[in-house]
PDB file as gemmi writes it, atoms N, CA and C in Angstrom:
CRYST1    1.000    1.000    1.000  90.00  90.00  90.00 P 1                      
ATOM      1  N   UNK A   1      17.464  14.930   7.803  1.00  0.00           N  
ATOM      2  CA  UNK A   1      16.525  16.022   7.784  1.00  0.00           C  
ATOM      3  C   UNK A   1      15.109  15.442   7.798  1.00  0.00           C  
ATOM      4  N   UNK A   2      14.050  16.289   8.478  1.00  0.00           N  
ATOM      5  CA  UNK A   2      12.976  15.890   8.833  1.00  0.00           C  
ATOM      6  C   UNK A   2      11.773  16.222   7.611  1.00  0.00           C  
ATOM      7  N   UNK A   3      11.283  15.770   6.610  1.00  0.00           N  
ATOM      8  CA  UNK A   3      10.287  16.835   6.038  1.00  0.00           C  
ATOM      9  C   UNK A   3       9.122  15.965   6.296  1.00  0.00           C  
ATOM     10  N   UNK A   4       8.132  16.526   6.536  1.00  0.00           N  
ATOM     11  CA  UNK A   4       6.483  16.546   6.408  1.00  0.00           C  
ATOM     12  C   UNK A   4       6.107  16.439   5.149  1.00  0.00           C  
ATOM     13  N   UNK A   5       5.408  15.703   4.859  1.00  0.00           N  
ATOM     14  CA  UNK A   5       4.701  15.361   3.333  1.00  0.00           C  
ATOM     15  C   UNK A   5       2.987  14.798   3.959  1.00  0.00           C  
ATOM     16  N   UNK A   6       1.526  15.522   3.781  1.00  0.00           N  
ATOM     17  CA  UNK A   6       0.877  15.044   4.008  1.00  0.00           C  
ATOM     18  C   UNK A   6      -0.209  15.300   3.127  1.00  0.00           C  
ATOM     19  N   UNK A   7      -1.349  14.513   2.686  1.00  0.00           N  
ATOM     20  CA  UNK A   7      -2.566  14.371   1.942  1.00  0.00           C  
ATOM     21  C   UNK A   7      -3.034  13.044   2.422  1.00  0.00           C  
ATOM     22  N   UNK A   8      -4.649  13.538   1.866  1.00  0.00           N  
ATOM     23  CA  UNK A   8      -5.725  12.679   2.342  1.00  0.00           C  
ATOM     24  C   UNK A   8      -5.757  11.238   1.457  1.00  0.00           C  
ATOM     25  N   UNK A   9      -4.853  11.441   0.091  1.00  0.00           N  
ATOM     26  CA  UNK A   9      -4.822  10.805  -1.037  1.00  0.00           C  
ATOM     27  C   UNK A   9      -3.700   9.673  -1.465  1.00  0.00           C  
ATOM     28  N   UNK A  10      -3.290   8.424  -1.481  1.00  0.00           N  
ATOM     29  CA  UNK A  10      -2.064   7.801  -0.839  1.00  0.00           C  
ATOM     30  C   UNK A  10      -1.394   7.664  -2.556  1.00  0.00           C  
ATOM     31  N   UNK A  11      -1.974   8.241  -3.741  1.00  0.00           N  
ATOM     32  CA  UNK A  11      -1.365   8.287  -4.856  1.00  0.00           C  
ATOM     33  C   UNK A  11      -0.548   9.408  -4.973  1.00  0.00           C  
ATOM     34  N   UNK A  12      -1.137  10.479  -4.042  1.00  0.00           N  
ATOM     35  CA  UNK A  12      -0.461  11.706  -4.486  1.00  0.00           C  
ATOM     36  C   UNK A  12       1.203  11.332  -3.392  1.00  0.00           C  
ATOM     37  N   UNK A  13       0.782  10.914  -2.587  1.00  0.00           N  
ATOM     38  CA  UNK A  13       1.800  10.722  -1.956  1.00  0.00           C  
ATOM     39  C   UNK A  13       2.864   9.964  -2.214  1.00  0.00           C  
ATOM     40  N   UNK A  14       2.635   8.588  -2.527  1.00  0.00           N  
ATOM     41  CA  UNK A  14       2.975   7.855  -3.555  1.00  0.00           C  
ATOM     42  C   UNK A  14       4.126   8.097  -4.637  1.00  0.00           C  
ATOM     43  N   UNK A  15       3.777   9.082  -5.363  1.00  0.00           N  
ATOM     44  CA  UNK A  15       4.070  10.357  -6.431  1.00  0.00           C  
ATOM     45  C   UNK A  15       4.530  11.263  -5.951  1.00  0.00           C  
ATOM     46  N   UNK A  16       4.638  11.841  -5.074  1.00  0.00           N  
ATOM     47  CA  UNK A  16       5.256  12.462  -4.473  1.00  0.00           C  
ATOM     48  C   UNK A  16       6.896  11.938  -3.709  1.00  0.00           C  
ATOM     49  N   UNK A  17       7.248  10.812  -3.171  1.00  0.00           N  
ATOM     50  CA  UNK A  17       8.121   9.498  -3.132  1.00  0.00           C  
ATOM     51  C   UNK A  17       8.530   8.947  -4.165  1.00  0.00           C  
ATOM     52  N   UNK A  18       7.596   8.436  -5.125  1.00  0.00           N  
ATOM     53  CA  UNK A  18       8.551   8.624  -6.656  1.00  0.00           C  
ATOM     54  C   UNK A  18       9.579   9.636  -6.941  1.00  0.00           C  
ATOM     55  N   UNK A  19       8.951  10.803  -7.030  1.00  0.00           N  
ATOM     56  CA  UNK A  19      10.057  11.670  -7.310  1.00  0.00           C  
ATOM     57  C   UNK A  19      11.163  12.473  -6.420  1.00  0.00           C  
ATOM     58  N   UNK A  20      11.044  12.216  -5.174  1.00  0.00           N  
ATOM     59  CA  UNK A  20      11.968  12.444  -4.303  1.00  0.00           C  
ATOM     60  C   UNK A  20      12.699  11.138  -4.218  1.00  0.00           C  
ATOM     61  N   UNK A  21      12.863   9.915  -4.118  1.00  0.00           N  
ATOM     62  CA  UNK A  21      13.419   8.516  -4.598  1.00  0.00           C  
ATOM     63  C   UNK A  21      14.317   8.758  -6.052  1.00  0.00           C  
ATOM     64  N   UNK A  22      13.841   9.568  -6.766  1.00  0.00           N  
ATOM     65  CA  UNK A  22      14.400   9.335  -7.990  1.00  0.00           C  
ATOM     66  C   UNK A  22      15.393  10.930  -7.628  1.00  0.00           C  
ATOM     67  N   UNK A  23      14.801  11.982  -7.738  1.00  0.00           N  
ATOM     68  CA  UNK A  23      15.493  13.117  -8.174  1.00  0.00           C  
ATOM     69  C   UNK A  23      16.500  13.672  -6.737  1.00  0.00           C  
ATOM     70  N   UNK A  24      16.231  13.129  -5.430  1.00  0.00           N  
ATOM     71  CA  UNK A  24      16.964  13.723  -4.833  1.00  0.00           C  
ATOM     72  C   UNK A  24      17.572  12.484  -3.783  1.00  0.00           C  
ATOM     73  N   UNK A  25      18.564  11.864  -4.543  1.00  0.00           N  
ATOM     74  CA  UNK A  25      18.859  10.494  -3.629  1.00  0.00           C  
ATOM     75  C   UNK A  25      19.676  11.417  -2.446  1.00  0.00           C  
ATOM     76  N   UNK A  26      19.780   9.938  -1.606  1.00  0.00           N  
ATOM     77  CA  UNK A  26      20.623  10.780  -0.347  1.00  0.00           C  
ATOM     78  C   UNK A  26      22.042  10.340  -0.870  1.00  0.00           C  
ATOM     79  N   UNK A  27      23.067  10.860  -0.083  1.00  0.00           N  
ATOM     80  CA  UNK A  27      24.304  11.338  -0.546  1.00  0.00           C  
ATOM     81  C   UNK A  27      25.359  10.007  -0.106  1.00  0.00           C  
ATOM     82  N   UNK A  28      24.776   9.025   0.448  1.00  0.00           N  
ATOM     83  CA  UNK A  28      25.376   7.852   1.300  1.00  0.00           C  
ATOM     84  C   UNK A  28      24.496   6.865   0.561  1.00  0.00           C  
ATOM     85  N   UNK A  29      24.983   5.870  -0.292  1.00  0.00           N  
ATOM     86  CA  UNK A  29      23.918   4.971  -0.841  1.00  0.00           C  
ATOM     87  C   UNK A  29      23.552   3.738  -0.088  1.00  0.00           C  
ATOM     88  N   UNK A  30      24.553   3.774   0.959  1.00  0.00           N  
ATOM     89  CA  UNK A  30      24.133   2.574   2.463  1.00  0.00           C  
ATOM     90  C   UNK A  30      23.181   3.073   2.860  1.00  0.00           C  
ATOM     91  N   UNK A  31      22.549   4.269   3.428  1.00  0.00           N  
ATOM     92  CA  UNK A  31      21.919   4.764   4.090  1.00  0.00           C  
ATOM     93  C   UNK A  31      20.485   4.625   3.910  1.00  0.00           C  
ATOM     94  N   UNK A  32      19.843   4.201   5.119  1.00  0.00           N  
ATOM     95  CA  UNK A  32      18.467   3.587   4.648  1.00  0.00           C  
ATOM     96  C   UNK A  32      17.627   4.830   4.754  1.00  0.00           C  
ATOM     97  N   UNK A  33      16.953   4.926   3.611  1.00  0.00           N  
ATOM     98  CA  UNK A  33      15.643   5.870   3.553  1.00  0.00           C  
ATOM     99  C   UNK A  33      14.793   5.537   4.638  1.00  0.00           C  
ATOM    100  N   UNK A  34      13.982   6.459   5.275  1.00  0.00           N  
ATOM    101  CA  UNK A  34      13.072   6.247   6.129  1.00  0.00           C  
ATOM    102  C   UNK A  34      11.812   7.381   5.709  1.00  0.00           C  
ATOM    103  N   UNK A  35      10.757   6.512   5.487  1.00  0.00           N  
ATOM    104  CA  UNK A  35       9.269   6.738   5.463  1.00  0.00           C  
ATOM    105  C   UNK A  35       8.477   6.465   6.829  1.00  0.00           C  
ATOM    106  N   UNK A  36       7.806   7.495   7.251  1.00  0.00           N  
ATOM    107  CA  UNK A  36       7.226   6.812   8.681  1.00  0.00           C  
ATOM    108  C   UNK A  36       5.307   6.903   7.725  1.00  0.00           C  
ATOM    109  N   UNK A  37       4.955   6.009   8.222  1.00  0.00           N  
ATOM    110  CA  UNK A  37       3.692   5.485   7.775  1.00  0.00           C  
ATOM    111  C   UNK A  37       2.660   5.214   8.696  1.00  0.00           C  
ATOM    112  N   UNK A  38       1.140   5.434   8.378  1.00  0.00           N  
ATOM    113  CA  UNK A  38       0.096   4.815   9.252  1.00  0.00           C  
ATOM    114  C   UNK A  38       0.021   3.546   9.499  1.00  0.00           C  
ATOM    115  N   UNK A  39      -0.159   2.817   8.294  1.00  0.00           N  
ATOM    116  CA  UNK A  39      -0.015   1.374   9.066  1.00  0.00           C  
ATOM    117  C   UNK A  39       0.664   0.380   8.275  1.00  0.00           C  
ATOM    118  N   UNK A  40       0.982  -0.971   8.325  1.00  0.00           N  
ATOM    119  CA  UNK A  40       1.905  -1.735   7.386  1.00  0.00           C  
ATOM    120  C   UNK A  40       1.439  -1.791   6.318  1.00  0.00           C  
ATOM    121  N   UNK A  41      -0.219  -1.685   6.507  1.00  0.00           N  
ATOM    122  CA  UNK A  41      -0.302  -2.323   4.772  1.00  0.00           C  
ATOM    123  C   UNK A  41       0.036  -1.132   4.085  1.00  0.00           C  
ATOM    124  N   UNK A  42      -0.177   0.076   4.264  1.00  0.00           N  
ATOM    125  CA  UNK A  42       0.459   1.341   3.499  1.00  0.00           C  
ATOM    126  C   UNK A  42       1.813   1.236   3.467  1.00  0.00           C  
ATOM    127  N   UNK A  43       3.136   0.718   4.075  1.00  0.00           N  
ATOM    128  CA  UNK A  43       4.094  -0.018   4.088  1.00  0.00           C  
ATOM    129  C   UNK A  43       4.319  -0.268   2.454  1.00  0.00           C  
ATOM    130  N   UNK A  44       3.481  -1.700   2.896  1.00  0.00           N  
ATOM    131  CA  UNK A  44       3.546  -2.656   1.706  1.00  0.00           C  
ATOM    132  C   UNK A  44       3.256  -1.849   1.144  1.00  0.00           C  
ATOM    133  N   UNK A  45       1.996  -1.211   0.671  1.00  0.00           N  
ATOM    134  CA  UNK A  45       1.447  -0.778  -0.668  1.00  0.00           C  
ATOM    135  C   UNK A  45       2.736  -0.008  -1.281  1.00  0.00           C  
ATOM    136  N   UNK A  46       3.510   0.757  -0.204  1.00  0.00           N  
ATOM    137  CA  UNK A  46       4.436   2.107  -1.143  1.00  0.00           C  
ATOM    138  C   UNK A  46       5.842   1.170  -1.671  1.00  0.00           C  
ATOM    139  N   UNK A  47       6.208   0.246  -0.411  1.00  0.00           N  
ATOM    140  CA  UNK A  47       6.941  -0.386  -1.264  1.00  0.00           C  
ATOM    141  C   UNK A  47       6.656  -1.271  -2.753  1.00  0.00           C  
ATOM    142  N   UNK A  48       5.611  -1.983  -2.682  1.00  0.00           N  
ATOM    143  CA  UNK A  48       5.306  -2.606  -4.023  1.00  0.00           C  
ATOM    144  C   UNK A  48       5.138  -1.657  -4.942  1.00  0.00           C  
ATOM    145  N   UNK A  49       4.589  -0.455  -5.064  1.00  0.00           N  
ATOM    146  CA  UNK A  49       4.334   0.537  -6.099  1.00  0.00           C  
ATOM    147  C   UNK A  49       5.712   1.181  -6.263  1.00  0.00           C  
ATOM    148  N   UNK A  50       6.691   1.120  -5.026  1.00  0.00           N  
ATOM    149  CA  UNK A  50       8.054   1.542  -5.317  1.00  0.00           C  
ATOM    150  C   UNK A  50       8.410   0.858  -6.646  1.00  0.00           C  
ATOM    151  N   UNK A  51       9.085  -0.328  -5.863  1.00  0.00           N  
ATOM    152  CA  UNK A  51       8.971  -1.649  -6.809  1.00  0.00           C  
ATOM    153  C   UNK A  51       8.872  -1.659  -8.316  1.00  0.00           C  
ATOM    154  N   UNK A  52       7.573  -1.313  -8.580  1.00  0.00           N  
ATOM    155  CA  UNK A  52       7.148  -1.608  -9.785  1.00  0.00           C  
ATOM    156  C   UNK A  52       7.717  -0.145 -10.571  1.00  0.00           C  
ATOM    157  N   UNK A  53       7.962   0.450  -9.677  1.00  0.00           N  
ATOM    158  CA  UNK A  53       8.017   1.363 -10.474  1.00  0.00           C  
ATOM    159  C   UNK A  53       9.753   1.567 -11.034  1.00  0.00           C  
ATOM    160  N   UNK A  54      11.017   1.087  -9.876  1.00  0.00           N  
ATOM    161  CA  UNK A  54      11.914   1.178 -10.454  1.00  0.00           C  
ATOM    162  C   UNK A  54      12.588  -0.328 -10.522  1.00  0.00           C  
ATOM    163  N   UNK A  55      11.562  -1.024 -10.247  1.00  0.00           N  
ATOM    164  CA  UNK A  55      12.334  -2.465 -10.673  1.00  0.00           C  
ATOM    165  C   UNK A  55      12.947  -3.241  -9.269  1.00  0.00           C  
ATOM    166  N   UNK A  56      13.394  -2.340  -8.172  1.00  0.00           N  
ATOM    167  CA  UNK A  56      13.437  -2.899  -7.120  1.00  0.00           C  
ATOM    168  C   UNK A  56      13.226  -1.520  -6.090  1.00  0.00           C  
ATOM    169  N   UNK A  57      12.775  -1.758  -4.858  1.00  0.00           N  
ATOM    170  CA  UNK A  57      12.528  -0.863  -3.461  1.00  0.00           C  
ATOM    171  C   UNK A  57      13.524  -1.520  -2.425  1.00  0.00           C  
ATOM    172  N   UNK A  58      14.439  -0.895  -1.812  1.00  0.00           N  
ATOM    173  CA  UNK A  58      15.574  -1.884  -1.023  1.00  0.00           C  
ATOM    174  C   UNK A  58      15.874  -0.986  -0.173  1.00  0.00           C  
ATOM    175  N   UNK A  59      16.603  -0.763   0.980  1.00  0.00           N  
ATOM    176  CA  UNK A  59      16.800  -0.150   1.786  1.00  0.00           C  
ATOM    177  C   UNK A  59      15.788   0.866   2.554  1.00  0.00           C  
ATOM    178  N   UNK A  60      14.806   0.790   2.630  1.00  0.00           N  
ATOM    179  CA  UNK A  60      13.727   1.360   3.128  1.00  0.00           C  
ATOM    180  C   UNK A  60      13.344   1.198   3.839  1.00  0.00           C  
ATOM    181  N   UNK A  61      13.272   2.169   5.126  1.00  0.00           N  
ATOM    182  CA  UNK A  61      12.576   1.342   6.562  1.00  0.00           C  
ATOM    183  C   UNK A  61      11.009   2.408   6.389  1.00  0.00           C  
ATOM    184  N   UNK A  62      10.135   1.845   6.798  1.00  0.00           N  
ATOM    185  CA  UNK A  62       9.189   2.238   7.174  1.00  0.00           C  
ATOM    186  C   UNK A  62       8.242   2.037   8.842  1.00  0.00           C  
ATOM    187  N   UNK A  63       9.117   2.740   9.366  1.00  0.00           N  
ATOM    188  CA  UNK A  63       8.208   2.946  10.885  1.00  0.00           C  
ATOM    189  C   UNK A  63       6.834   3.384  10.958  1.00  0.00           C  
ATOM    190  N   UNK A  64       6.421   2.990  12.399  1.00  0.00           N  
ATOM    191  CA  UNK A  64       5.383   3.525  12.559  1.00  0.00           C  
ATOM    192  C   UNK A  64       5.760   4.690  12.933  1.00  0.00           C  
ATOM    193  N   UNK A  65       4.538   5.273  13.365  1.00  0.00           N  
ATOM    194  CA  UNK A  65       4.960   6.735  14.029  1.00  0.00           C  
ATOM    195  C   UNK A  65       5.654   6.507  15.695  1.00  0.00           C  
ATOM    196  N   UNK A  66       4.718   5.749  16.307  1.00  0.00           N  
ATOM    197  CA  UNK A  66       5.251   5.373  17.789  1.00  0.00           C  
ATOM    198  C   UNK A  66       6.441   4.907  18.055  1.00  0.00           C  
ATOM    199  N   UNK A  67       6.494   3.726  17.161  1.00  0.00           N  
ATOM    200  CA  UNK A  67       8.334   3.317  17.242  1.00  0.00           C  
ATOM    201  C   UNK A  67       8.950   4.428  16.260  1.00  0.00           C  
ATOM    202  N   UNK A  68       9.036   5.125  15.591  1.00  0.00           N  
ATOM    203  CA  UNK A  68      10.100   6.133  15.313  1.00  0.00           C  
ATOM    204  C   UNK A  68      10.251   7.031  16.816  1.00  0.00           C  
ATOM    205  N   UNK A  69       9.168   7.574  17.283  1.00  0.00           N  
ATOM    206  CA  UNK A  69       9.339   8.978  18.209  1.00  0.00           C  
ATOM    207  C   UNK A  69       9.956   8.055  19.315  1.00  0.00           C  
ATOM    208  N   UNK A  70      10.105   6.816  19.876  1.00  0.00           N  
ATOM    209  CA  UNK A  70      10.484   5.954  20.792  1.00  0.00           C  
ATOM    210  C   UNK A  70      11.696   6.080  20.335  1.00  0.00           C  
ATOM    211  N   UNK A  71      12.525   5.302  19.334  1.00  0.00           N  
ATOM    212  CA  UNK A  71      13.925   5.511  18.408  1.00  0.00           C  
ATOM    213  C   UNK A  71      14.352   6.823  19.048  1.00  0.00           C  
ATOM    214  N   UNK A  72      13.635   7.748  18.264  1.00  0.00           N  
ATOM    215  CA  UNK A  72      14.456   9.012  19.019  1.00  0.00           C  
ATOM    216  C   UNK A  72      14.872   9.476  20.119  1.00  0.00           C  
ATOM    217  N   UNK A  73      13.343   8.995  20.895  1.00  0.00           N  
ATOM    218  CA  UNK A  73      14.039   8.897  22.169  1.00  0.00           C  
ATOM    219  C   UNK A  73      15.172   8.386  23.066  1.00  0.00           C  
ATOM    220  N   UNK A  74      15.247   7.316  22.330  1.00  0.00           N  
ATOM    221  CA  UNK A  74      16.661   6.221  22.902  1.00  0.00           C  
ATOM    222  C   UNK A  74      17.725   7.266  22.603  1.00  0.00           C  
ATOM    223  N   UNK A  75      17.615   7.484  21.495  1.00  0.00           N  
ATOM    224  CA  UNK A  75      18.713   8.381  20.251  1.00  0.00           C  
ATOM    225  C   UNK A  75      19.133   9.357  21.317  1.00  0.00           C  
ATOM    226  N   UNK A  76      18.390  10.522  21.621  1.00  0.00           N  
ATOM    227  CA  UNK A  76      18.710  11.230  22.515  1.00  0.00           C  
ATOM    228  C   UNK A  76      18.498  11.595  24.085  1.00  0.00           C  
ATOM    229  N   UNK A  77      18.148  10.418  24.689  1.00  0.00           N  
ATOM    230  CA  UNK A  77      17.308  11.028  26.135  1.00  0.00           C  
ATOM    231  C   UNK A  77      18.544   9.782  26.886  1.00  0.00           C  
ATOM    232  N   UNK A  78      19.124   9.917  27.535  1.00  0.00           N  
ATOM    233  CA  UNK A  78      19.840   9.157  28.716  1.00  0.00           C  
ATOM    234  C   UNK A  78      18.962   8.307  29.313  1.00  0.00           C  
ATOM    235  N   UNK A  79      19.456   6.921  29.894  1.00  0.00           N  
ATOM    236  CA  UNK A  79      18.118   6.335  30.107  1.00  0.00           C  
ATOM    237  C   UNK A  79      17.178   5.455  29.972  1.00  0.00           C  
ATOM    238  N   UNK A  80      17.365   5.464  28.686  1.00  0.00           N  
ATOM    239  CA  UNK A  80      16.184   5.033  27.952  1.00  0.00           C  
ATOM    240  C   UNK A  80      15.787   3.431  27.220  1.00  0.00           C  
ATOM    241  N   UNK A  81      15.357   2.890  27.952  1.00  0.00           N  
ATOM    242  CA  UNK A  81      15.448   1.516  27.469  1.00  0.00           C  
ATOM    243  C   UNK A  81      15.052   1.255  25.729  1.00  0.00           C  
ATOM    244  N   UNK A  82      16.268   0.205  25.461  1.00  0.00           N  
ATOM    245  CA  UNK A  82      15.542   0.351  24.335  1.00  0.00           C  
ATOM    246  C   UNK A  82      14.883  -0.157  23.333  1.00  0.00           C  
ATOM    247  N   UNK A  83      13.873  -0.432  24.306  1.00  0.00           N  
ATOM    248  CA  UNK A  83      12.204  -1.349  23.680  1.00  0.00           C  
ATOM    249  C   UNK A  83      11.346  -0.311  24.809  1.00  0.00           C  
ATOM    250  N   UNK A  84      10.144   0.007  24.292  1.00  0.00           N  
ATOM    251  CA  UNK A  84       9.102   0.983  25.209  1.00  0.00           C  
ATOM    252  C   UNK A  84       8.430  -0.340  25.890  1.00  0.00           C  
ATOM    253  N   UNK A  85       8.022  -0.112  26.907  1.00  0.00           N  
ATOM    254  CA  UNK A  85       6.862  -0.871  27.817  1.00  0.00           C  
ATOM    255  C   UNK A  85       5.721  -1.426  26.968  1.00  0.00           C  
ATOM    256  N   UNK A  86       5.481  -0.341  26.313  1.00  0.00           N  
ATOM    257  CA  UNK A  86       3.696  -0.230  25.774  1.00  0.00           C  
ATOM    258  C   UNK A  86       4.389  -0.683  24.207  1.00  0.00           C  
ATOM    259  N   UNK A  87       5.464  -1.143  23.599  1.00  0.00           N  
ATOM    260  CA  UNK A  87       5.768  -2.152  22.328  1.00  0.00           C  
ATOM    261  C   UNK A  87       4.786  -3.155  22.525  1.00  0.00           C  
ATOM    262  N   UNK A  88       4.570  -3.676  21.071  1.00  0.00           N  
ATOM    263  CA  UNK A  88       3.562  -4.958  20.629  1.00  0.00           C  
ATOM    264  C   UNK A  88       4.266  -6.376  21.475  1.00  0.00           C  
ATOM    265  N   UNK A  89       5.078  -6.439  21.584  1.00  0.00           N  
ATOM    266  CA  UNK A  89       5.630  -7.481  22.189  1.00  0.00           C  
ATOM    267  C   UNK A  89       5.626  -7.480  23.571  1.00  0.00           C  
ATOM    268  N   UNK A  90       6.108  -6.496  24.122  1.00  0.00           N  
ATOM    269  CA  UNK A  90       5.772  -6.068  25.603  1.00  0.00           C  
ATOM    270  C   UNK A  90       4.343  -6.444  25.956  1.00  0.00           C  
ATOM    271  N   UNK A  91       3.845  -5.653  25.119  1.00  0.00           N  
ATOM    272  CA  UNK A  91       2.401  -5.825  25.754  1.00  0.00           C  
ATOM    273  C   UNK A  91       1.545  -7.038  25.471  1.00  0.00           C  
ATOM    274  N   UNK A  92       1.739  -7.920  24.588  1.00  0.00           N  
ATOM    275  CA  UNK A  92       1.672  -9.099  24.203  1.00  0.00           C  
ATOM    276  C   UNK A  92       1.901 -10.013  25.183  1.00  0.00           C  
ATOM    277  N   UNK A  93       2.802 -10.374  25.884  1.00  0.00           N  
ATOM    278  CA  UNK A  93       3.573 -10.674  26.992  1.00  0.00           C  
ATOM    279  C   UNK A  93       2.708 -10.624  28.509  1.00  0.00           C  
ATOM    280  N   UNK A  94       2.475  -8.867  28.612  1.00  0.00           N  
ATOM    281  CA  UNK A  94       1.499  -9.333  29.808  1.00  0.00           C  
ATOM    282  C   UNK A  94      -0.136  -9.379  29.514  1.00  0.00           C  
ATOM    283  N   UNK A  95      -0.479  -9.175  28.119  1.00  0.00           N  
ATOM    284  CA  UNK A  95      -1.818  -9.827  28.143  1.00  0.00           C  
ATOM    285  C   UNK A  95      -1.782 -10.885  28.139  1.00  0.00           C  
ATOM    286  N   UNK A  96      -1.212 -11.965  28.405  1.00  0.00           N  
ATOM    287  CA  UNK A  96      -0.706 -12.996  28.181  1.00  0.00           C  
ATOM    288  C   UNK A  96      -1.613 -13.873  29.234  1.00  0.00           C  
ATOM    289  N   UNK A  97      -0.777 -13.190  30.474  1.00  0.00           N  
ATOM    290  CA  UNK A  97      -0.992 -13.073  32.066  1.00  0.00           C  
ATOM    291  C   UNK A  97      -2.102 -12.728  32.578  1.00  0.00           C  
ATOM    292  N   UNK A  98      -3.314 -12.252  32.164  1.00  0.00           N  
ATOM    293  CA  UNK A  98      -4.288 -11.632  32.461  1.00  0.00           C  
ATOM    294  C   UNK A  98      -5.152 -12.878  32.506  1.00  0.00           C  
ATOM    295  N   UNK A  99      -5.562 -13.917  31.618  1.00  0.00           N  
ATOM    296  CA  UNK A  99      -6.808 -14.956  31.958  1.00  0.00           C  
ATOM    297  C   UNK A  99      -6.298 -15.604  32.585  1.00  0.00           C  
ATOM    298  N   UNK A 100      -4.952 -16.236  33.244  1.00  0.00           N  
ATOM    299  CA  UNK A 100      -4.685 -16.862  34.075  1.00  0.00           C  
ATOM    300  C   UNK A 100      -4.624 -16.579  35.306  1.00  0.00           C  
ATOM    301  N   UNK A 101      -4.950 -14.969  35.420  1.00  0.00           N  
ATOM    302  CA  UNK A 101      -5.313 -13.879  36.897  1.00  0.00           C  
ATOM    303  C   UNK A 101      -6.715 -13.901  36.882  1.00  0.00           C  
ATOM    304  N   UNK A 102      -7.379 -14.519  36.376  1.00  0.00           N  
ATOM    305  CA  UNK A 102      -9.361 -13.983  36.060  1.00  0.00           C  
ATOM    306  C   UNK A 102      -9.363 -14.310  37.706  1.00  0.00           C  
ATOM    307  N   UNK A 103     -10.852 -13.602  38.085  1.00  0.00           N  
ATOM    308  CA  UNK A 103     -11.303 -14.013  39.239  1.00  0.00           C  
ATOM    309  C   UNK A 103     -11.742 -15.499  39.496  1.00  0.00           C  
ATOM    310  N   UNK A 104     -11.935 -16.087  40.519  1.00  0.00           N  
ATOM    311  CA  UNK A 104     -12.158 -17.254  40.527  1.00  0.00           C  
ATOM    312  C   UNK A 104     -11.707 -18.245  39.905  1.00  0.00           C  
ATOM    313  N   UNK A 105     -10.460 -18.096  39.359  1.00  0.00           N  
ATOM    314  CA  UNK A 105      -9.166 -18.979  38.571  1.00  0.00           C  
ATOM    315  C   UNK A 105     -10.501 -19.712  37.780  1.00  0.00           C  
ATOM    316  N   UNK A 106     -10.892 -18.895  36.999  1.00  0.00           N  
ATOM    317  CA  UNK A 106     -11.513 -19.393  35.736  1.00  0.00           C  
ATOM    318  C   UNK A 106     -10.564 -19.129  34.615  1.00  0.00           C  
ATOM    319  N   UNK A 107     -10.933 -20.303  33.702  1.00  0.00           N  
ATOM    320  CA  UNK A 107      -9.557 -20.082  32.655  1.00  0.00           C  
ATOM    321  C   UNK A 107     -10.364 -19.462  30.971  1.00  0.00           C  
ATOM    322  N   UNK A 108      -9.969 -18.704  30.469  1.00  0.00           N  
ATOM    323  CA  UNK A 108     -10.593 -17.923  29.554  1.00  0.00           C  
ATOM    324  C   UNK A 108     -10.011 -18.323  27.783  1.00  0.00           C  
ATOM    325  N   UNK A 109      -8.789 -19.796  28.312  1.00  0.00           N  
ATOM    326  CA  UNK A 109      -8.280 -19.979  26.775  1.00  0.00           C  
ATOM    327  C   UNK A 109      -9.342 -20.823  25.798  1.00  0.00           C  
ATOM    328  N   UNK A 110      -9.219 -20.504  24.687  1.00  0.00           N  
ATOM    329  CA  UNK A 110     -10.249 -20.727  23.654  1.00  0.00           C  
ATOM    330  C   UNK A 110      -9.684 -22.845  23.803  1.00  0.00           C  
ATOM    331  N   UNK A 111      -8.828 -22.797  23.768  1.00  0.00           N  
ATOM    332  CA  UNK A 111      -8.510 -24.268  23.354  1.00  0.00           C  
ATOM    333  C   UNK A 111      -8.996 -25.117  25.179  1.00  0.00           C  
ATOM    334  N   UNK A 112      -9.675 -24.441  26.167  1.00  0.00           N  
ATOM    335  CA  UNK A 112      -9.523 -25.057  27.277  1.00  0.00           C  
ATOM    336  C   UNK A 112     -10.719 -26.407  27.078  1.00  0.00           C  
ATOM    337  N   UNK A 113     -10.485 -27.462  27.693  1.00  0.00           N  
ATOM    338  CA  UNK A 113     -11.575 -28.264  27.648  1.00  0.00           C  
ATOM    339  C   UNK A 113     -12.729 -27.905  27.971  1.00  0.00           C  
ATOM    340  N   UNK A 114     -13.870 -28.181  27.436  1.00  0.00           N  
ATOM    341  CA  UNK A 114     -15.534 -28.046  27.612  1.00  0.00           C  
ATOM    342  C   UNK A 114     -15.705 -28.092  29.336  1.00  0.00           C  
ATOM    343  N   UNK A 115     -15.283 -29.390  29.578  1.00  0.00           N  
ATOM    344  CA  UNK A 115     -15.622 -29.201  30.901  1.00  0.00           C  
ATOM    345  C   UNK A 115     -14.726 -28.303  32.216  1.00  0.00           C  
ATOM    346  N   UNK A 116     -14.195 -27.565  31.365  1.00  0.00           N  
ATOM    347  CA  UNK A 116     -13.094 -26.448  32.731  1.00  0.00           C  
ATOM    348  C   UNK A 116     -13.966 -25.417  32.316  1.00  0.00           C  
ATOM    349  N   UNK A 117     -15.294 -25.050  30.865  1.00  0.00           N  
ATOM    350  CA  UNK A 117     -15.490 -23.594  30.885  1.00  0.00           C  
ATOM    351  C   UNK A 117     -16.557 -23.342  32.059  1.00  0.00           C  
TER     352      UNK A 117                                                      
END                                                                             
């Protein structure tokens, strides 16, 4: 099941995950909780405050938003490769490729010798 939980405030939220963690576990104790989050360090932060709060945080995935709605997509669309184009790694990959395409095969790596800049 899908629920929405949102504020401007990352304690209330926080607190809000405390007590859904505690009072309404899911019914499969394999089953990994999923939090989708803005960015890792909010990640980290909810897991460590998990943490501290019941002694351990374990089974918890925390997606981004982009790779969850991608997931789903695989999940349900025929098709569907399953890594997106526009993933950190993907795209990592062909920026890669780009200063070794510069115009005039000028080379743009930081480590290149003085005399190639």
């Amino acid at each position: 099941m899908l629920r929405v939980y949102h504020s401007n405030r990352l304690d209330v939220l926080e607190a809000l995950m405390e007590f859904i963690v505690e009072r309404q576990r899911l019914d499969d104790p394999f089953q990994a909780e999923m939090v989708l989050v803005q960015s890792t360090g909010m990640a980290q932060w909810l897991q460590m405050t998990l943490a501290a709060r019941f002694g351990i945080a374990a089974n918890i995935e925390f997606p981004l938003p982009a790779s969850f709605i991608w997931d789903m997509f695989v999940r349900v669309l025929k098709d569907i490769p399953g890594e997106s184009a526009f993933s950190k790694q993907s795209m990592s990959w062909k920026l890669m490729t780009l200063p070794a395409a510069a115009p005039g095969g000028r080379r743009f790596y930081p480590a290149a010798p003085v005399s190639e800049r």
